[in-house]
LUMZA-743021 format. One record per residue (C-alpha): x negated, y, z. Coordinates in steps of 0.05 Angstrom, whole numbers, padded with zeros to 5 digits, always signed. Example, Ala and Ser with C-alpha at 12.3 -4.5 7.8 and 13.67 -1.06 7.14 Angstrom:
-00246-00090+00156
-00273-00021+00143
//
This chain:
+00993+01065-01173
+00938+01005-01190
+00971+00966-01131
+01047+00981-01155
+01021+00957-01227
+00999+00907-01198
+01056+00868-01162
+01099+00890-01221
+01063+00851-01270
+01042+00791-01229
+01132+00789-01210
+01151+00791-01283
+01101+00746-01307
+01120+00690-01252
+01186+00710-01270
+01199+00711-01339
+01153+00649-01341
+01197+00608-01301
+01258+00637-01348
+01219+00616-01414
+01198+00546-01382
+01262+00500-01410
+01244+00533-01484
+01171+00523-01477
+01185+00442-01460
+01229+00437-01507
+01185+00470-01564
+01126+00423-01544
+01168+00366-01536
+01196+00377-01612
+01129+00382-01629
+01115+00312-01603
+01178+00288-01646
+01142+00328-01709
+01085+00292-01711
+01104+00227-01690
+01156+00214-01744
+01165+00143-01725
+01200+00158-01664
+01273+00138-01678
+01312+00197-01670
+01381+00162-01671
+01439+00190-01703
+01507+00163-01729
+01514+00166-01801
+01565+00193-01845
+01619+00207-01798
+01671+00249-01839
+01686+00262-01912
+01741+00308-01941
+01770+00346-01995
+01813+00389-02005
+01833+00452-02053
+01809+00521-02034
+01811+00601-02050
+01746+00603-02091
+01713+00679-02081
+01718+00724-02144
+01668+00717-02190
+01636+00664-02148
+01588+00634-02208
+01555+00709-02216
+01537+00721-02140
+01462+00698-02121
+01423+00705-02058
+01464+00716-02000
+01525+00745-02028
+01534+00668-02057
+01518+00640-01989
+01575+00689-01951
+01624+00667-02017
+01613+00595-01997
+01619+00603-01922
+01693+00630-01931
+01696+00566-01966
+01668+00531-01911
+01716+00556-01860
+01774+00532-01915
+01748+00461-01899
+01738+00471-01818
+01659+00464-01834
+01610+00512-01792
+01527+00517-01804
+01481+00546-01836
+01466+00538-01923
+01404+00504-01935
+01404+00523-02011
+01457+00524-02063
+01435+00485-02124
+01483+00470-02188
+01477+00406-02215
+01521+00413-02262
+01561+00464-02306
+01619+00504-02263
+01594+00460-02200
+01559+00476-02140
+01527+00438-02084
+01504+00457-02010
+01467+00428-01959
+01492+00459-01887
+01453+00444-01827
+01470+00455-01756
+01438+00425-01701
+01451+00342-01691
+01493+00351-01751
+01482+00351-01830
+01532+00359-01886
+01551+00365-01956
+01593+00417-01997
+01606+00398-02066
+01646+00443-02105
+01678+00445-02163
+01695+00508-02196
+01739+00493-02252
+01791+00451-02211
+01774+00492-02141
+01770+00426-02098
+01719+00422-02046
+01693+00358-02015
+01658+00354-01947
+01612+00294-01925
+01581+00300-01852
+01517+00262-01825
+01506+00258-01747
+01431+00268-01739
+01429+00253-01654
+01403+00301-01595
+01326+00292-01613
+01334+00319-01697
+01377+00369-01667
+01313+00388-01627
+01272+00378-01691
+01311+00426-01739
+01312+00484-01684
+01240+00479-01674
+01232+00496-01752
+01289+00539-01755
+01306+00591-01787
+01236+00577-01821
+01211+00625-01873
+01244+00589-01936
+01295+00602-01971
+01284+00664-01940
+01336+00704-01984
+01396+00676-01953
+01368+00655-01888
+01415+00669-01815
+01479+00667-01864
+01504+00626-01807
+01516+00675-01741
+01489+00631-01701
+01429+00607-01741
+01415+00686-01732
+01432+00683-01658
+01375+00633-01648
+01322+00673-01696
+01340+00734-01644
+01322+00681-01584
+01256+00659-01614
+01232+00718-01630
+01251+00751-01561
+01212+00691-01529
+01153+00697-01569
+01139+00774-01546
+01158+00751-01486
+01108+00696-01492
+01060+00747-01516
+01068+00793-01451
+01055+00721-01401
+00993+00715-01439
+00970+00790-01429
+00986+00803-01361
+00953+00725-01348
+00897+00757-01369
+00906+00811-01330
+00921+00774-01264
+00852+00732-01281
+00809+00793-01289
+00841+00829-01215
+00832+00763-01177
+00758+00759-01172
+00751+00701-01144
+00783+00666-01208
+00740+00699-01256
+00690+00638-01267
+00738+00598-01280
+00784+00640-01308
+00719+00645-01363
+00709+00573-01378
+00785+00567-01396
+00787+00631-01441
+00727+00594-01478
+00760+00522-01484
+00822+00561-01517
+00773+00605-01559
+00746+00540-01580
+00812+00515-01595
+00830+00574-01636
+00758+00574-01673
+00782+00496-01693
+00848+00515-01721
+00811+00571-01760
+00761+00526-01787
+00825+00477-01809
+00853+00529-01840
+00791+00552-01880
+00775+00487-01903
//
């Protein structure tokens, strides 16, 4: 049984490490973009703008959370525009205005509700923002209408499976450290750099 445990958890963990690999690079390489926000991260500018008049959802002005956000994606798919609301904020009366994100792209809905036209203006952000926005995406704000965009969902269902997946690498390395005896002192000094590590981002925190 202790041997069978064994090669089953030393498989999957060379195994589903190799599989998370492209995510994990790409995570660490946003966070080099992150905190290095001089790197230029390209992009094209406003590349479309439209209008046009649309079906405006019943009682549309009443609806908050994401019952708004759903409203205005039928709107959205009037105008041939997919992503995911950022917020919905009304500048004005009987007018509404929402950021969409999806990755390497930003845009613009402004509506307005007493003549039901709809304008569209779209930014193109480039490959290394797209990177950016799905390292902090779906994020925790907004968190009331957050994944009203399938695939902003889709991606939240990704991250999260990779993080437990994460989670088991980092067990069952631990695991594979402690069986291999011959590792152990050096398996030791590394589990106490990374305790170190995690004291330091404590001690941040606290401060």
């Amino acid at each position: 049984m202790g041997r069978t445990f064994y090669i089953w958890t030393r498989d999957l963990h060379l195994y589903i490490g190799l599989a998370l690999s492209p995510l994990v690079l790409l995570f660490a390489f946003s966070v080099i973009l992150l905190d290095h926000p001089s790197i230029p991260l390209g992009g094209a500018g406003v590349v479309r703008k439209a209008s046009a008049t649309v079906q405006v959802p019943e009682n549309l002005e009443h609806l908050e959370g994401m019952a708004r956000a759903q409203a205005l994606q039928q709107i959205m798919r009037q105008m041939g525009v997919v992503g995911e609301i950022g917020y919905v904020y009304t500048p004005g009366p009987h007018r509404m205005v929402a950021p969409i994100f999806r990755p390497g792209s930003e845009m613009t809905l402004d509506l307005d509700l007493s003549t039901h036209i709809a304008s569209v203006e779209e930014r193109r952000t480039g490959m290394l923002a797209a990177l950016i926005y799905l390292h902090k995406s779906p994020g925790p704000h907004n968190a009331n209408i957050r994944g009203n965009w399938f695939y902003t969902r889709a991606w939240r269902w990704m991250a999260d499976a990779s993080a437990y997946l994460i989670f088991f690498i980092s067990v069952s390395g631990i695991y594979l450290w402690w069986v291999i005896k011959a590792e152990r002192k050096i398996g030791l000094l590394l589990i106490g750099a990374g305790a170190l590590c995690f004291m330091g981002v404590i001690y941040a925190i606290a401060l």
